[in-house]
C-alpha positions as CSV (number, residue, x, y, z in Angstrom):
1,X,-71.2,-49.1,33.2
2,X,-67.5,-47.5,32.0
3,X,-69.8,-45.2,29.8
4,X,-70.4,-43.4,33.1
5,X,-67.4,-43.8,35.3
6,X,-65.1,-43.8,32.6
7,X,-65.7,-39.5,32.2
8,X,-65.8,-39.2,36.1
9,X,-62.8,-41.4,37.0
10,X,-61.1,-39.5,34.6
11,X,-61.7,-36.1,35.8
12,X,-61.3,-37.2,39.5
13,X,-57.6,-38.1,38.0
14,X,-57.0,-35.0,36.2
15,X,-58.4,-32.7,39.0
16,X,-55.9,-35.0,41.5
17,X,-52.6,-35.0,39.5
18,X,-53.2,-30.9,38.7
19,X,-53.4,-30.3,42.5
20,X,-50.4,-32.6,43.1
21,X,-48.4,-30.8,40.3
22,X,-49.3,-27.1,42.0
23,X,-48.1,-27.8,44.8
24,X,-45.3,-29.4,43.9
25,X,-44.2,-26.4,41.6
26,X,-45.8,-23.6,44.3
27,X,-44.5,-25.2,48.1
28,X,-41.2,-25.8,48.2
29,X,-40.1,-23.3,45.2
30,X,-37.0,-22.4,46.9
31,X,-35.8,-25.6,48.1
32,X,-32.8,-28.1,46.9
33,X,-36.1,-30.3,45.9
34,X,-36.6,-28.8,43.0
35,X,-33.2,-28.6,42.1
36,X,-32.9,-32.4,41.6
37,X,-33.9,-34.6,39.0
38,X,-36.7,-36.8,40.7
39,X,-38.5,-33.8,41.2
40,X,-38.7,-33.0,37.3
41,X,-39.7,-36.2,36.6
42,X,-42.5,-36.1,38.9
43,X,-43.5,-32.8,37.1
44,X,-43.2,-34.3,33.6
45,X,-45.2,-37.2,34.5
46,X,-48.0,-35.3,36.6
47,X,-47.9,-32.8,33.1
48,X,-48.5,-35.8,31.2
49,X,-51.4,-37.5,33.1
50,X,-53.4,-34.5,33.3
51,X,-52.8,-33.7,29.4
52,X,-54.0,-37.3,28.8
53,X,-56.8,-37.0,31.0
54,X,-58.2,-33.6,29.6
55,X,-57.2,-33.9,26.0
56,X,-56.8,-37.7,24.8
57,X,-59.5,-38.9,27.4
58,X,-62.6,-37.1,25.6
59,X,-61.3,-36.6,22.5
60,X,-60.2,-40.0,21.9
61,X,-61.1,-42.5,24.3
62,X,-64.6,-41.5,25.5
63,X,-66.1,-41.8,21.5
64,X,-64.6,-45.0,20.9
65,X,-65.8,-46.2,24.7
66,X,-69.5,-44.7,23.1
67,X,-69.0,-46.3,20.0
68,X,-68.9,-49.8,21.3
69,X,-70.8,-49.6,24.3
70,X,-74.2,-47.4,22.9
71,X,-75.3,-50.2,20.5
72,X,-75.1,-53.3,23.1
73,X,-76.7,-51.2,26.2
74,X,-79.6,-50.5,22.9
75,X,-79.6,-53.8,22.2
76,X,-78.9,-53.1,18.5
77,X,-75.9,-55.1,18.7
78,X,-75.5,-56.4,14.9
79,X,-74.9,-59.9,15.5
80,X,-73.4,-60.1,11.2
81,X,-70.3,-58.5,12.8
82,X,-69.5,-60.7,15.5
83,X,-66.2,-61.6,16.2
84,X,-65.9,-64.8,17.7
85,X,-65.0,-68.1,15.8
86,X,-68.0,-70.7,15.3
87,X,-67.7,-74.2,16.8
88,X,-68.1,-76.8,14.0
């Protein structure tokens, strides 16, 4: 089932963290918030999940997610490559 919610928990992330970084950068632009440290950090993180989530996510993770999920939900799982040790 991560084939599906992987792309949607995802988004739901990126959408969340880019709303959270507006208005951190738009309310408050006057303040002695933004002036401090914390608050920059909190920027650079919430610039770094959403780059993750938009660019890395589908680019990266979703193929290799499709890659090894497509063939077992197809039941064309090559059973030649398996992994796991036989008991003697």
């Amino acid at each position: 089932l991560p084939i599906v919610t992987f792309p949607v928990g995802a988004f739901a992330e990126a959408v969340g963290a880019y709303w959270h970084l507006k208005e951190l950068l738009l309310v408050g632009a006057d303040d002695a918030t933004t002036r401090s440290s914390l608050h920059w950090v909190q920027v650079g993180l919430l610039v770094m999940v959403v780059g993750i989530n938009s660019l890395l996510g589908p680019t990266m993770a979703y193929p290799a997610l499709l890659k090894k999920g497509l063939p077992v939900l197809l039941g064309k799982k090559d059973k030649s490559k398996s992994t796991r040790k036989k008991k003697d």
